[in-house]
Backbone bond lengths (Angstrom), bond angles and torsions (degrees), N, CA, C in turn:
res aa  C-N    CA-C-N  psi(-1)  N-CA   C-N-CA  omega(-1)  CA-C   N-CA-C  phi
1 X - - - 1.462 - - 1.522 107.87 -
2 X 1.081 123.17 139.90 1.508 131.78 -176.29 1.611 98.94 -79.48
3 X 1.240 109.00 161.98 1.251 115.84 -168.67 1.986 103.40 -94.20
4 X 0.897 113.11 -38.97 1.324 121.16 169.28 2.078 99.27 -32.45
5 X 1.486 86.99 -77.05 2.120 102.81 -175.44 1.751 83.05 -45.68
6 X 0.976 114.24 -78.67 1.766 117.39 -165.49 1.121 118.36 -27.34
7 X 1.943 116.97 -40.28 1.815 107.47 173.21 1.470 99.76 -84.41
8 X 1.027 169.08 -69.72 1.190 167.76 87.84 1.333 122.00 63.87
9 X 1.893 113.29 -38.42 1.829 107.96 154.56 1.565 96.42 -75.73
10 X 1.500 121.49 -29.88 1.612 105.47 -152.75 1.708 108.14 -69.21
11 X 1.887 99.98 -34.37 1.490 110.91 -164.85 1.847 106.08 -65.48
12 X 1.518 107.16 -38.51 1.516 110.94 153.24 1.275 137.56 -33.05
13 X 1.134 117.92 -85.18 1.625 146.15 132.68 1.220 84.86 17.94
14 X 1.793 115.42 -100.06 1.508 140.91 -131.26 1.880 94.01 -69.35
15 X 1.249 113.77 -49.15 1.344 133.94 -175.41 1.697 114.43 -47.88
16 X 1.509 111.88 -46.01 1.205 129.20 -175.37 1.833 115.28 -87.90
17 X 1.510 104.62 -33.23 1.565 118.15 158.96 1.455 112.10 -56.23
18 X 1.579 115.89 -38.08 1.496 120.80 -158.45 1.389 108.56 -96.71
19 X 1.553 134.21 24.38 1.392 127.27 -151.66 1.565 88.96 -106.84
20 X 1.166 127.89 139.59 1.244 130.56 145.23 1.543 129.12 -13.18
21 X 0.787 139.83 111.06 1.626 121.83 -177.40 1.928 116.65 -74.82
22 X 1.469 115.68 144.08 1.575 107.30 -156.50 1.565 140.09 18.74
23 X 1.395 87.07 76.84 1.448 80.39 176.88 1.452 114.82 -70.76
24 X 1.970 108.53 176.57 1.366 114.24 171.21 1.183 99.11 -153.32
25 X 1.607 115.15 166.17 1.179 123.29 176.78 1.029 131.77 -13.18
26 X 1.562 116.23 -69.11 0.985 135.86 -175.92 1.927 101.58 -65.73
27 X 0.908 145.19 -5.14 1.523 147.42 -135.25 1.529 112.16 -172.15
28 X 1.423 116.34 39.56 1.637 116.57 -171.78 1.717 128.24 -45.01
29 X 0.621 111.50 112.54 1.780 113.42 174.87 1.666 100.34 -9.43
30 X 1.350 111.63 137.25 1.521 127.25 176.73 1.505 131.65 -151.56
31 X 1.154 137.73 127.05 0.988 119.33 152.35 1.382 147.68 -46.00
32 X 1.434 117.31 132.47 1.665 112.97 -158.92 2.077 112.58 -69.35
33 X 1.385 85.99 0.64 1.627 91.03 177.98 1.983 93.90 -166.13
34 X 1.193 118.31 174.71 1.194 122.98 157.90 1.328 134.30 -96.24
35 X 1.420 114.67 161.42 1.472 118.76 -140.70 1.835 101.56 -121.04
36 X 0.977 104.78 119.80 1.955 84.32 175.32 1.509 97.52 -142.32
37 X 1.862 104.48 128.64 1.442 108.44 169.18 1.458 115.75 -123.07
38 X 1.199 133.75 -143.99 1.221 115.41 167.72 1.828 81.35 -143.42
39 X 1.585 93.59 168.54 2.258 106.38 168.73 1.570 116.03 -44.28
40 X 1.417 107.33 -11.44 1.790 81.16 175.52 1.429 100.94 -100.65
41 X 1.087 137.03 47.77 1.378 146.34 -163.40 1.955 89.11 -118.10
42 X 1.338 102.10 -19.64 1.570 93.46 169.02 1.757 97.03 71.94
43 X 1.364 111.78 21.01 1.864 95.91 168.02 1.138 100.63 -99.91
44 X 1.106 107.98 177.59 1.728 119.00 164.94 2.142 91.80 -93.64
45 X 1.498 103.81 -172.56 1.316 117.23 -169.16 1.495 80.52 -102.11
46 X 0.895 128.79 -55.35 1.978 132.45 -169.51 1.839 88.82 -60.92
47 X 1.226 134.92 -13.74 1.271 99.58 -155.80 2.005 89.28 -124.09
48 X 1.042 108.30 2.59 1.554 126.04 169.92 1.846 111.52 -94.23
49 X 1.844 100.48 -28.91 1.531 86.50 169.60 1.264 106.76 -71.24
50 X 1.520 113.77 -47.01 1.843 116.11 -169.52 1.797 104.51 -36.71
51 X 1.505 104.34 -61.15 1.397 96.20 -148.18 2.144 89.25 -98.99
52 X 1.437 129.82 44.84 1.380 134.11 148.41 1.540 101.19 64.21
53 X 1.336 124.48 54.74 1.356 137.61 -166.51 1.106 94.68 -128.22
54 X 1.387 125.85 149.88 1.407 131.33 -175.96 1.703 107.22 -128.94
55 X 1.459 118.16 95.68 1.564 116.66 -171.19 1.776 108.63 -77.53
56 X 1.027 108.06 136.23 1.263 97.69 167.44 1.842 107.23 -121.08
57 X 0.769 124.42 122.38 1.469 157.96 -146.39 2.082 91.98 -61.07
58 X 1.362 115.35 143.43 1.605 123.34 170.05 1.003 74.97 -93.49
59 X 1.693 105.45 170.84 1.538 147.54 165.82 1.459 116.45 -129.23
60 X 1.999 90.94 114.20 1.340 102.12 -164.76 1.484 118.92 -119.00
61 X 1.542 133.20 102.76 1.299 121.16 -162.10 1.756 104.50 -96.85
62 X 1.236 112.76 157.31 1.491 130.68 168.16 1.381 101.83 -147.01
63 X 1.432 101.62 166.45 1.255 118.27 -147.66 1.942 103.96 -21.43
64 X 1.836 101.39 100.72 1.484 104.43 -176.55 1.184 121.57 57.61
65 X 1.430 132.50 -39.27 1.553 119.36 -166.03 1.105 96.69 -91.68
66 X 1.403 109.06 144.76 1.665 126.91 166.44 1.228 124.90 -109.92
67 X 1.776 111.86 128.95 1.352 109.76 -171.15 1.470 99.67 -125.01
68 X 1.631 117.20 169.76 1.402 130.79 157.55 1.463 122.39 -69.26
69 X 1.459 141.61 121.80 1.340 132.64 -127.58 2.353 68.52 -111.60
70 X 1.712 98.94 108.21 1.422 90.90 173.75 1.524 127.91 115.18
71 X 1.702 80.01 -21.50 1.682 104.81 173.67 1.067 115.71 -98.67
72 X 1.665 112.08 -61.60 1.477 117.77 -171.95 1.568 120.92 -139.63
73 X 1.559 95.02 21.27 1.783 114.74 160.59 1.528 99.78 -145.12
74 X 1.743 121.31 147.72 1.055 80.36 169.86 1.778 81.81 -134.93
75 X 1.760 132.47 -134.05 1.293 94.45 -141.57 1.605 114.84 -100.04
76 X 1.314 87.47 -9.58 1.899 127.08 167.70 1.850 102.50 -47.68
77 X 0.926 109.78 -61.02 1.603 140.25 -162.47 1.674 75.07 -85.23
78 X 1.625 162.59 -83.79 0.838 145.00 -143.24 1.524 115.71 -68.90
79 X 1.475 106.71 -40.73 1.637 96.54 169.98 1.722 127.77 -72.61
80 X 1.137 81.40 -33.91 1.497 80.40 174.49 1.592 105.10 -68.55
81 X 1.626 145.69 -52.38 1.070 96.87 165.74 1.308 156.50 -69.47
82 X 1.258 94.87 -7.85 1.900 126.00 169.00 1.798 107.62 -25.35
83 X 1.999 96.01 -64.07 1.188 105.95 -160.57 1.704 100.65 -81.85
84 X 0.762 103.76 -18.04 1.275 107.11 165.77 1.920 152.91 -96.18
85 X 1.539 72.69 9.14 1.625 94.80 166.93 1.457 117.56 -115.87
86 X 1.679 132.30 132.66 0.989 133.17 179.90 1.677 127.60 -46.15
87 X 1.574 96.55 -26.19 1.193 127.08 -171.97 1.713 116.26 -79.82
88 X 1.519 127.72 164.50 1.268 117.03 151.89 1.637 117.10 -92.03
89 X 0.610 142.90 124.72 1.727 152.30 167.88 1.380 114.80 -22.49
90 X 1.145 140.96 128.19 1.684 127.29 -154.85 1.916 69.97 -124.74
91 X 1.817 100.33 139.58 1.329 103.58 153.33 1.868 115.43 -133.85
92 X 1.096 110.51 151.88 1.706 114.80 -177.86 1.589 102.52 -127.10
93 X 1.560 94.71 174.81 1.422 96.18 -165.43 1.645 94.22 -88.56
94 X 1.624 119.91 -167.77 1.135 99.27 147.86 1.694 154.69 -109.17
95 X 1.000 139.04 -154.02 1.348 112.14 -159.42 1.096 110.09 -94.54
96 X 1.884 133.62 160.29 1.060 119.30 -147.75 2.098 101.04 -86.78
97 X 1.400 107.80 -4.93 1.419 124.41 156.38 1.231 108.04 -42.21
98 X 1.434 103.69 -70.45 1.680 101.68 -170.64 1.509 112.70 -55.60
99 X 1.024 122.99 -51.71 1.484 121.27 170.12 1.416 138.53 -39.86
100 X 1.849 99.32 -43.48 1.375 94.50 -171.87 1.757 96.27 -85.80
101 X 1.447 118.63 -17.25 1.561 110.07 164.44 1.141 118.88 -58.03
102 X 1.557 145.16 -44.05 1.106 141.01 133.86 1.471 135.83 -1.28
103 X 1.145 92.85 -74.08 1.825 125.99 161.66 1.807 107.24 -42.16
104 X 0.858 105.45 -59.50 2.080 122.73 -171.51 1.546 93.63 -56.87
105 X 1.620 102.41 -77.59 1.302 118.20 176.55 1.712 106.59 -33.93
106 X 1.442 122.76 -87.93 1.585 104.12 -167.05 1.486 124.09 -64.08
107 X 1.546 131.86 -1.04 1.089 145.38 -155.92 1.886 89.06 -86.58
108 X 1.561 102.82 -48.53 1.567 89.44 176.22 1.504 134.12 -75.91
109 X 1.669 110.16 0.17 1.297 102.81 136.29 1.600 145.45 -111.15
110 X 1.986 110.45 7.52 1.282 99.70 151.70 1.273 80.65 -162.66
111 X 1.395 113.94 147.40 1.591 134.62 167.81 1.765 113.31 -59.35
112 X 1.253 124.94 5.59 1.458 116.32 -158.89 1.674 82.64 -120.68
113 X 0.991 117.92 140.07 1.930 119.39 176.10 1.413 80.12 -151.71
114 X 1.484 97.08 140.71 1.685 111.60 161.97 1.847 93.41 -119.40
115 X 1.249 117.15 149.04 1.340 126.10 176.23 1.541 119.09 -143.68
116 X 1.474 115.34 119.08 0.857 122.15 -147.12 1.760 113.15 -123.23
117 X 0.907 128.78 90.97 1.500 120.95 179.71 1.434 120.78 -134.86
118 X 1.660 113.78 174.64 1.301 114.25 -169.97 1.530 108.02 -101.84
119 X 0.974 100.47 140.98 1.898 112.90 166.02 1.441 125.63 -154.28
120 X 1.625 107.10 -177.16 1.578 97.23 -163.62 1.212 134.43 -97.88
């Protein structure tokens, strides 16, 4: 199993173990702590709201321009410029800004964050 599918069954997995049991109106489905991964986590953004995951976006440049890998390319739009740039595509993680905004942001609704990403 590739490690990409592997964080991505686990962030599932962990997400769907961690739900509140019956929620209601008044009491919406939640995670028992918060969740933060980044795009090589292999979710979609629609599929990180479902299961209360918080993506925070790679940074992916081709020829010079830099985009949010999910935001404002997505992977359709990446190959095609792929094959069409002389260049190879440089990608980085993201910045440790973006994170600790992340971090700030869910911290004021629970102090517990698990964070989960891939590296080498």
């Amino acid at each position: 199993m590739y490690i990409v599918e592997f964080v991505a069954w686990a962030l599932r997995l962990y997400s769907y173990n961690n739900l509140e049991p019956e929620p209601t109106v008044e009491t919406p489905t939640r995670n028992l702590m918060k969740i933060v991964t980044d795009s090589g986590a292999d979710l979609s953004f629609e599929e990180c709201k479902q299961i209360g995951v918080t993506m925070v976006p790679l940074k992916v440049e081709v020829d010079g321009i830099s985009y949010q890998a999910g935001v404002d390319i997505d992977p359709v739009k990446f190959y095609d410029m792929m094959d069409a740039s002389p260049s190879m595509p440089i990608t980085s993680t993201p910045s440790i800004g973006d994170f600790v905004e992340a971090y700030e942001r869910l911290a004021q609704e629970d102090e517990d964050i698990l964070s989960i990403h891939i590296c080498k």
